[in-house]
FIRO-932321 format. One record per residue (C-alpha): x, y, z. Coordinates in steps of 0.2 Angstrom, whole numbers, plus 5000, padded with zeros to 4 digits. Example, Ala and Ser with C-alpha at 12.3 -4.5 7.8 and 13.67 -1.06 7.14 Angstrom:
506249785039
506849955036
END
This chain:
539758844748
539458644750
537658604758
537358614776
537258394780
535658354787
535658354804
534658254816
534658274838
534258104847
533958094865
533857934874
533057914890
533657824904
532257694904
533057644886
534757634893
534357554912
533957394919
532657344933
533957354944
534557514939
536357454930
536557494912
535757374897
537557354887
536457274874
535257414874
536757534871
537457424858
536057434847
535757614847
537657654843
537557544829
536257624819
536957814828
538557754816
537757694802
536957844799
538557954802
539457864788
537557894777
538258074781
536958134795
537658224809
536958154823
537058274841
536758124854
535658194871
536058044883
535158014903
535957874909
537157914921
536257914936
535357744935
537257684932
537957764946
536557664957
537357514951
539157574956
538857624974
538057594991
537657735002
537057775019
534957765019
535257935028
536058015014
534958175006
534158154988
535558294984
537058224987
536458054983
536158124964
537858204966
538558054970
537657944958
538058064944
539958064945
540157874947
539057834933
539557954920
541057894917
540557714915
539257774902
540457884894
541657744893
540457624886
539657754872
541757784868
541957594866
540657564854
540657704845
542757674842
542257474837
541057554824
542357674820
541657844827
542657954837
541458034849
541658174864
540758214879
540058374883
539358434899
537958554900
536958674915
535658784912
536958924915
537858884898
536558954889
535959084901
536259214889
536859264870
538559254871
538759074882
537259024869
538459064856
539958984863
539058804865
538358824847
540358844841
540858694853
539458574844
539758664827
541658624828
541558444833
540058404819
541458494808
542758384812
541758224809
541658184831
539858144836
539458254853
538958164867
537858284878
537258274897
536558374910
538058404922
536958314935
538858344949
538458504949
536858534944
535658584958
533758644960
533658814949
535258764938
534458604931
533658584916
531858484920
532758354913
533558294896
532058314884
532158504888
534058494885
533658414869
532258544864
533558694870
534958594858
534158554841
533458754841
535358784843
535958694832
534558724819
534158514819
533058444806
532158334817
532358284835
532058114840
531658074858
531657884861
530957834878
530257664883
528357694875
528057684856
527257864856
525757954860
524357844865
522457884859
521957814875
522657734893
524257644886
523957484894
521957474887
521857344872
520957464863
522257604863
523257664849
524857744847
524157924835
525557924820
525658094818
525058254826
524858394817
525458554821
524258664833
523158474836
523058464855
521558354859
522858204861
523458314878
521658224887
522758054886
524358114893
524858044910
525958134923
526657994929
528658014930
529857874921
530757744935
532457824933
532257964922
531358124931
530358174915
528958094909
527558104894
526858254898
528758364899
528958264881
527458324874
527758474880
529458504874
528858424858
527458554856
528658674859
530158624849
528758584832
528358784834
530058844832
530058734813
530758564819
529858394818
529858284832
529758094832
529358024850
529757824849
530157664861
532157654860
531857464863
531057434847
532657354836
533257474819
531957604827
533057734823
533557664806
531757644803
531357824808
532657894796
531757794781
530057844785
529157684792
527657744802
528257704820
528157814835
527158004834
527658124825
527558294831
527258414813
528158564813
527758744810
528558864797
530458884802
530859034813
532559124814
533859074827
533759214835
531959194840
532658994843
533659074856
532459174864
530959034865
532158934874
532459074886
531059114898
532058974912
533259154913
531759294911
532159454923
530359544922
528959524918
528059684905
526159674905
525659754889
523559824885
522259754876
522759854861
524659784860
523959614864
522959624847
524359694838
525759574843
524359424837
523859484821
524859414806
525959574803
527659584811
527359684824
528659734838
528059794856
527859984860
527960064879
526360144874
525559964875
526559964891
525359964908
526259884920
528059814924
528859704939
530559654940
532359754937
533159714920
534459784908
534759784891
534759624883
534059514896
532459424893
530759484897
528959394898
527759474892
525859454900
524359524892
522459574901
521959414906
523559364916
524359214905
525959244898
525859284880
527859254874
529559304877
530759434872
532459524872
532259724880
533059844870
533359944887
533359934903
531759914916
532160114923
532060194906
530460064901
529560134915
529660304911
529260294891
527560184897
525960234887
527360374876
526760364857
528260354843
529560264855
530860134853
530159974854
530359874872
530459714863
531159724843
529959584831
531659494828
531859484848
529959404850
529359234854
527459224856
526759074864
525358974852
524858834864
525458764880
525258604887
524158624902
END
């Protein structure tokens, strides 16, 4: 069986792609799907996680002040994605890459099987040499179908696709050691997995076009390094960053990864946006889930549970002090979970394999 080629997940935010007055930066583009195509000939497959099309539709098209921040995103959205479509399929052809768009919700990976299905889609694109082109269907996504923005999709696609690094270039050359406009500050190198005293310098404060910011991409990176997968944040502006990334010049923060994970539990981490109850579990199961042995979740650890679920949807799990302590996939339904609480020598609620405990979150 030939070796798996390596396999690399960049996203690039819209203040990479976007001028001051909201049009795209051509130049910008031009320079990021050179060194996307250079590498794909090295023989990395690339999966490209591109924001973008609303600050071009803003470009496009005038309309009434009285017009709601819904449809106006609507709007925007299905104006400017085909230009930015257009564009990435014109450079990518002149470097002689075929490329494909593929639109995404939050409902195609609302459970195993539609999980499955994108993975297949990717999978057979990659296989065929096309690099995928991905996007948040912003026409049709609205309040609780969209992603929080691109970085999550980007976090949800390289778990999927089993990425050996995500690289998330933004307008910022990383994660500052203090106020990035101070002299003083520096961009930190490297964080190592489980480090979180960088989190004190993170600001809130959203991009100009983009509605992420710092702290969802710390987040997501945090969260993507726990499942096995390096992250590299990075200024997409900075000329070869990407080539320079690849070749392992110090530039940017690099997120260090945990041990790798199965899929599976890849799947699961990425679902709690689809969780339908939530199982509060004793002091007891709480240590036993923690310790260092593979332990699945028993109803006799059961105390509580809210929220009607079946087999095989996704369940959060909440220990004594209140904080949800990870996620997982029920091996029966809510009914029959309810009556087997605090029984001895049952089927587990939630099978090890099926598990996804939280280390640390971003607060």
């Amino acid at each position: 069986m030939p070796k798996r080629k390596k396999r690399i997940v960049i996203k690039v935010g819209s203040n990479v792609l976007a001028q001051n007055n909201g049009g795209l930066d051509v130049k910008s583009i031009e320079q990021l799907t050179r060194q996307i195509a250079a590498l794909n000939k090295q023989g990395i497959e690339i999966i490209l996680i591109s924001s973008g099309a609303v600050a071009a539709g803003r470009s496009l098209i005038n309309l009434p002040k009285k017009t709601d921040m819904i449809s106006q995103r609507q709007l925007f959205a299905a104006v400017g994605q085909i230009k930015l479509i257009n564009i990435y399929a014109e450079q990518f052809a002149q470097q002689g890459c075929l490329s494909a768009q593929v639109l995404v919700t939050k409902e195609d990976f609302r459970d195993r099987e539609h999980y499955i299905n994108m993975k297949n889609c990717i999978t057979v694109l990659l296989q065929n040499n096309v690099l995928p082109i991905l996007n948040e269907n912003d026409v049709i996504s609205v309040t609780e179908l969209m992603f929080t923005d691109n970085d999550e999709l980007a976090g949800l696609v390289s778990s999927m696709v089993d990425a050996d690094k995500l690289i998330i270039l933004s307008n910022v050359k990383g994660i500052y050691n203090g106020s990035p406009g101070k002299p003083s500050s520096e961009v930190i190198p490297v964080i190592e997995y489980g480090d979180t005293s960088f989190e004190n310098f993170i600001s809130s404060e959203k991009s100009n076009f983009g509605r992420g910011g710092m702290l969802t991409k710390c987040s997501i990176a945090n969260k993507v390094a726990s499942l096995g997968i390096p992250v590299q944040i990075a200024n997409g502006r900075d000329e070869n960053i990407l080539t320079d990334i690849l070749e392992g010049k110090t530039v940017g923060t690099l997120f260090t990864p945990k041990k790798n994970i199965s899929s599976i539990k890849k799947w699961v981490a990425h679902s709690e946006g689809f969780v339908k109850g939530i199982v509060y579990i004793d002091e007891g199961a709480e240590k036993a889930l923690r310790s260092n042995k593979p332990n699945s979740l028993l109803p006799v650890g059961v105390t509580k549970i809210e929220g009607s679920f079946k087999k095989g949807d996704i369940i959060k799990i909440t220990g004594t002090s209140g904080k949800q302590l990870g996620v997982g996939r029920a091996e029966y339904n809510s009914e029959k979970a309810t009556e087997l609480m605090h029984k001895k020598n049952e089927k587990a609620l939630v099978h090890y394999d099926y598990l996804f405990l939280n280390d640390h979150q971003l607060i």
